[in-house]
DRENBA-99008 format. One record per residue (C-alpha): residue number from 1; x negated, y negated, z. Coordinates in steps of 0.5 Angstrom, whole numbers. Each point is the difference from the previous one (the first is absolute). Example, Ala and Ser with C-alpha at 12.3 -4.5 7.8 and 13.67 -1.06 7.14 Angstrom:
   num      px      py      pz
     1     -25       9      16
     2      -2      -7      -2
This chain:
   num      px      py      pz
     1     210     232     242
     2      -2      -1      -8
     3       4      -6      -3
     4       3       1      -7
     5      -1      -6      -6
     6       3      -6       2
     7       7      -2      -4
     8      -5      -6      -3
     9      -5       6      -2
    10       5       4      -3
    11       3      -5      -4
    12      -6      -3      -2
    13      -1       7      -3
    14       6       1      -3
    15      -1      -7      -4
    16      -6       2      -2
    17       3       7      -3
    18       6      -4      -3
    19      -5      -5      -2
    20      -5       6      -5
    21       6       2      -2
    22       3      -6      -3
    23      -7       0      -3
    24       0       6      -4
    25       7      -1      -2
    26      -2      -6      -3
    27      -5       1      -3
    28       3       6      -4
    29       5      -4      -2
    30      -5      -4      -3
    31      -4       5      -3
    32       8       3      -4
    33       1      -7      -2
    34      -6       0      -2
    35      -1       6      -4
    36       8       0      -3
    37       2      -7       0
    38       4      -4       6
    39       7       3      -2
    40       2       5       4
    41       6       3      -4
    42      -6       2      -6
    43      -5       2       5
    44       1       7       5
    45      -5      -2       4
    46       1      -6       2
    47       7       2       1
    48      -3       5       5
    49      -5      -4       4
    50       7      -6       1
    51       4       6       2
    52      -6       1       5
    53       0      -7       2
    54       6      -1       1
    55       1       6       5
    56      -5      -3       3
    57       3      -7       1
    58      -4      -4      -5
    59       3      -6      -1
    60       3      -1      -8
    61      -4      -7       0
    62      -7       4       3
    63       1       6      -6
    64       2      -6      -5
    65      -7      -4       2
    66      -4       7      -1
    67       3       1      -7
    68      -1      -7      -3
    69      -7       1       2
    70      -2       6      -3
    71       4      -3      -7
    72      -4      -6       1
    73       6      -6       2
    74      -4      -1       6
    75      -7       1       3
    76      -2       5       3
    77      -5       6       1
    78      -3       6      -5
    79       1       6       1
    80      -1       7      -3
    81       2       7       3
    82      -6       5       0
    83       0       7       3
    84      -5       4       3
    85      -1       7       2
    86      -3       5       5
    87       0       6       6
    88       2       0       6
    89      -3       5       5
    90       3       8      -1
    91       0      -3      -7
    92       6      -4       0
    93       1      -4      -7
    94       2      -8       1
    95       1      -5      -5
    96      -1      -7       3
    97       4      -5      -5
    98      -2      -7       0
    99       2      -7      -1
   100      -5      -5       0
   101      -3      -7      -1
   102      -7       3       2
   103      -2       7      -3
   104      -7       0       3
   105       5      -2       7
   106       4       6      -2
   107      -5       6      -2
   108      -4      -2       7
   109       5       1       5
   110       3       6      -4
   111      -7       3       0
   112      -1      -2       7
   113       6       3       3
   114      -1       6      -4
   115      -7       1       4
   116       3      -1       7
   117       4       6       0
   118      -4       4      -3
   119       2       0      -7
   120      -3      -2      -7
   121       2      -4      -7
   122       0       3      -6
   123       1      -1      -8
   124       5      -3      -3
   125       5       7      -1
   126      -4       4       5
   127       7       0       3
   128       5      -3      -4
   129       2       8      -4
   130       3       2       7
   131       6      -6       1
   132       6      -1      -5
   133       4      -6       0
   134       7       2       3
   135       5      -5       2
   136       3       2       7
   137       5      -2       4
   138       0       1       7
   139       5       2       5
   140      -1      -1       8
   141       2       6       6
   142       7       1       0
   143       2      -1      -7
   144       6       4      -4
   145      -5       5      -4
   146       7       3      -4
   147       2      -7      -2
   148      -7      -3      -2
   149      -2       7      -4
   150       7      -1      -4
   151      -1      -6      -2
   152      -8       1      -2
   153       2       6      -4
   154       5      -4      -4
   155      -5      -6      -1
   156      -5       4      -3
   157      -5       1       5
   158      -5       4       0
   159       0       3       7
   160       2       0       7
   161      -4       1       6
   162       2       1       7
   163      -6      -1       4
   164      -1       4       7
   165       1      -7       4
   166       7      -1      -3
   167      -1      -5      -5
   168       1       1      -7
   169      -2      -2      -7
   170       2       0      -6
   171      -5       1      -6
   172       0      -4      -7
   173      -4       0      -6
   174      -3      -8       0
   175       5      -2      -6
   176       6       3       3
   177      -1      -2       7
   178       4      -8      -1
   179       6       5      -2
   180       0       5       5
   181      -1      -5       5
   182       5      -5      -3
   183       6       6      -1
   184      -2       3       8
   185       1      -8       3
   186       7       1      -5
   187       2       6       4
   188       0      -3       6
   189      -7       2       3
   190      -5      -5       3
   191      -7       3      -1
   192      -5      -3       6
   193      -5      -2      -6
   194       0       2      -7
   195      -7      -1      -5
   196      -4       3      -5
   197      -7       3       3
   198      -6       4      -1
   199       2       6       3
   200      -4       7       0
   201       2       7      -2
   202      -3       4       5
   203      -2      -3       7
   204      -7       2       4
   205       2       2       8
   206      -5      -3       5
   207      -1       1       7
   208      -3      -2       7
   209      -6      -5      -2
   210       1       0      -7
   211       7      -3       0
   212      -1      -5       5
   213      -7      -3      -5
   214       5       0      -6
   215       6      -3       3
   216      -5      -5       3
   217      -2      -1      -7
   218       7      -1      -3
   219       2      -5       6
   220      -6      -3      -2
   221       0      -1      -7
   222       7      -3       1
   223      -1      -5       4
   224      -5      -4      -4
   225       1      -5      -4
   226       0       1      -7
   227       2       8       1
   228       8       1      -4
   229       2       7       0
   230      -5       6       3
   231       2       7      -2
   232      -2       6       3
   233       1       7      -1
   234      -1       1       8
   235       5       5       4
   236      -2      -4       7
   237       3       4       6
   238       6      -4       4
   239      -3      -5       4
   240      -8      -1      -4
């Protein structure tokens, strides 16, 4: 009879996951502060990326050293964000988003990813005309559906969507997004997570062995280093 991991080897990957996450939490702290000064009052993305690392359990003292070394009070590394595109097979658009300290690193395990699956790199804006930003505010299974799509309209957001699955989420322009979700929270609603992403305006089916080379691909890429945010307008089949 097979053994499972052992709680050793399930913790050791467990921290290793937490311990990639902190990183990209970090360093998109960094590059917000960077970009938009290290006060988080009079920049919404480096508001965004503390509400994510707090709900993250990041520690105020690790968020407060990642803002002082993007603004230059302490010491620490450059960064730059840089975006790259492509297909996966079935035709499946990605856009892979970068934060980096080594671009040509970067480039290289992107496009190395993009060819173990059977899929290619292309152009700056080979893909980037099919995706919107959209503010979206994710609901779990079980969530009040009546209460969520009142308090949403009220707010002003765009759109409800119940998916099949039963999580819904609510939609929003990317400059109303901190008000909706701000005014949903007033209500008493707890979303499961709530960001601004790049999302696809129609999504591209796969099956069989194609859904299984683009959902290793997306995997993947998520898992490298100096890989932020991946978006896809793949429609996998439950379970791919």
């Amino acid at each position: 009879m097979g053994r499972g991991p052992s709680i050793e080897g399930r913790k050791n990957a467990e921290d290793a996951r937490r311990g990639r996450m902190f990183t990209k939490l970090s360093r998109e702290i960094s590059v917000a502060a960077r970009a938009g000064g290290g006060d988080p009052a009079g920049n919404p993305r480096l508001r965004s990326a503390i509400d994510k690392a707090l709900a993250a359990n990041m520690t105020k003292d690790t968020i407060e050293r990642a803002i002082k070394k993007a603004t230059g009070e302490l010491e620490g590394v450059t960064y730059e964000e840089v975006r790259y595109e492509g297909y996966a097979p079935g035709g499946v658009a990605v856009i892979v988003d970068c934060v980096t300290d080594n671009r040509q690193r970067a480039v290289a395990d992107v496009r190395h990813a993009f060819g173990k699956f059977g899929g290619n790199m292309g152009t700056e804006g080979s893909v980037a005309y099919l995706f919107k930003k959209r503010g979206v505010i994710a609901f779990g299974r079980g969530a009040d559906e009546d209460r969520i799509t009142d308090a949403a309209i009220e707010a002003g957001a765009e759109d409800v969507v119940a998916n099949p699955d039963g999580s819904i989420a609510v939609l929003t322009g990317p400059d109303s997004f901190e008000d909706v979700r701000d005014a949903i929270r007033s209500a008493g609603l707890q979303p499961a997570s709530a960001e601004v992403i790049l999302r696809a305006d129609n999504a591209i089916a796969v099956s069989g062995e194609q859904a299984e080379q683009v959902s290793g691909l997306l995997e993947w890429l998520e898992e490298l280093d100096d890989v932020q945010d991946v978006h896809s307008n793949a429609a996998l089949p439950d379970g791919a």
